[in-house]
Each structure stands twice: as C-alpha cells, then as structure tokens.
N, C-alpha and C positions, 0 to 999 in steps of 0.2 A: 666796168663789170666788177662785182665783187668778188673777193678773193675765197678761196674755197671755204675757209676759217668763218671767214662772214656770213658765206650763203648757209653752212652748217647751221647756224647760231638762228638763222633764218626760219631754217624750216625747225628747231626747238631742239635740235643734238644737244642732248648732256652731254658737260665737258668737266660734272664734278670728278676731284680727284677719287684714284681708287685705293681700296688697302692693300697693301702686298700679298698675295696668295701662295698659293701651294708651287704654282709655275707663274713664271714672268708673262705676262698678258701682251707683251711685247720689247722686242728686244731688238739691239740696234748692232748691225757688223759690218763696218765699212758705212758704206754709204745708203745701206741698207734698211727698213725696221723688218722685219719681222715677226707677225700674229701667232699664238696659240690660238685654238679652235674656241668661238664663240658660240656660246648655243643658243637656238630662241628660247623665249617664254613659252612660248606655244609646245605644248607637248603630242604626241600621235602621233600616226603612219601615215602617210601619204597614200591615196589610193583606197585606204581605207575607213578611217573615219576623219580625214584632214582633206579639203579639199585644197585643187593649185592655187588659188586665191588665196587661201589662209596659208599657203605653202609661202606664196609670196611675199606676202607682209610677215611672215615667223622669219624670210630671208632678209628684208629691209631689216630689221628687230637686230639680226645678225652684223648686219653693217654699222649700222650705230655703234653696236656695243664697238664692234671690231675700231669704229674712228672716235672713240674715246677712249681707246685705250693709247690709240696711237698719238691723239691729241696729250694724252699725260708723259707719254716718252719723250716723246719731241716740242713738247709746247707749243704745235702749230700744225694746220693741215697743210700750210701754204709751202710751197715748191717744192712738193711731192709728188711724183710720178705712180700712179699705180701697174704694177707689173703683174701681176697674179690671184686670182683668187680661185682655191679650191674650194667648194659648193658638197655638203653631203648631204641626202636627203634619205631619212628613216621611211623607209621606202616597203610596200604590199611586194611581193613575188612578182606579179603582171604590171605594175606602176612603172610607164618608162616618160614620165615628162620633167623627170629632175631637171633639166636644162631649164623651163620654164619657173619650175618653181627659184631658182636658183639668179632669174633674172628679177629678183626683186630686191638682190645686192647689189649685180652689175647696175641696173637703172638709178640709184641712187649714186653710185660712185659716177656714174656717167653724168646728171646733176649737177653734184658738186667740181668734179675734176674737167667734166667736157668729155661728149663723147669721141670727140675727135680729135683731141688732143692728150692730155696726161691722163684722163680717165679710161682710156681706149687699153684693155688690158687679155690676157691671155687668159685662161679661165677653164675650170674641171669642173664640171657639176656629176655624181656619185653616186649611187644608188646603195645604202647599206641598209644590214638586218636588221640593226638598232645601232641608239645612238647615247652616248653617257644622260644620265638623268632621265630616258626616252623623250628627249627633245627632240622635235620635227625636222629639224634643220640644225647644223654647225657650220660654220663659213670659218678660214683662214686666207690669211690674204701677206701680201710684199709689197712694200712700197720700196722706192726708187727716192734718195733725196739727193733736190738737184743742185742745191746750193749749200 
C-alpha cells in the first residue's frame, strides 16, 4: 500500500513550497504540528447561494491546502496521526448541515491516512456569520507525529 505522501501526490496535492506569511501556516510543539485556519477558493454562504456539494469540495480545497502546509513543516505526510480537525462553515441563520459540508476534509484525510487507522480523527464542524475573506469554509487541523 502507498504511503500517505505517495497516495497525496496521486491524487495531484501541491506540495510546492510556500512564502512565509503574516502567521505560520503550521507550526510544530513536541510531537505535535499544528494548522492555522485554511480557507476555500470558493467564496458564499451555505444555505444560501453555496450548495453542500460545493460546501464539500470548498472543504477538500481546505484539506489540500491544510497537507501542504503540513507537507512544507515537516517534509512528509508519512507517520502522521491525524487527531483533530475543526470545520467552519459561513453558514445562512437556518443552514444546519455544516457536518456534511465539513466531511469533504474528513473523507480525504480518511483517504490518505485510512479511515481506520491514523486518519480516524476527532472533529468540530461550526456554523459562523462569516468568515475572513467571506470564504465558504476554513478547516484547522492536528496532526500527531509518530515517529
């Protein structure tokens, strides 16, 4: 079976490097990394002119970005644990299917990691008024290094 780094590369994850920005896009304590909040391309509300499909793929959009950032800290996806990922979704007043829109990160970390093994992670999906930039989605996430 390929390693997570490989299947990445598989399905076309950019892993070019990034410029240093205003905040660390990921940062490492202990055995830890931890993401700042990634946003889609995809701009709108949920609910209202964004449907959960295009919620879903603005949340894939979100994971990429999130395992190429993680890919530049650490120079590898491989023997990484995923432990967390908070899910926010710019969300209409009556919109309550952020969970779903929100499994369009978990399914790809499931993917690459295994859903039943190091991908199998704990998880917030959030309902906010907006969102910086009015992107549809942001996803933050924790990874676990195991080695």
């Amino acid at each position: 079976m390929n390693s997570p780094t490989q299947r990445a590369r598989e399905l076309g994850i950019c892993f070019e490097p990034q410029q240093p920005g205003y905040l660390n896009l990921c940062i490492r304590t202990g055995n830890l990394l931890i993401t700042s909040g990634h946003v889609s391309e995809l701009k709108g509300v949920l609910g209202k002119n964004v449907s959960v499909e295009q919620g879903y793929e603005a949340a894939k959009d979100c994971a990429r970005k999130i395992l190429r950032s993680v890919f530049n800290a650490h120079g590898t996806l491989d023997n990484l644990r995923v432990l967390k990922v908070l899910g926010c979704v710019y969300s209409a007043p009556d919109f309550t299917d952020q969970h779903l829109v929100i499994n369009g990160t978990s399914d790809l970390l499931h993917e690459l990691f295994g859903k039943d093994g190091d991908g199998y992670h704990a998880r917030s999906a959030l309902g906010f008024a907006a969102l910086p930039t009015g992107a549809a989605v942001e996803v933050e996430a924790i990874f676990e290094i195991k080695s």
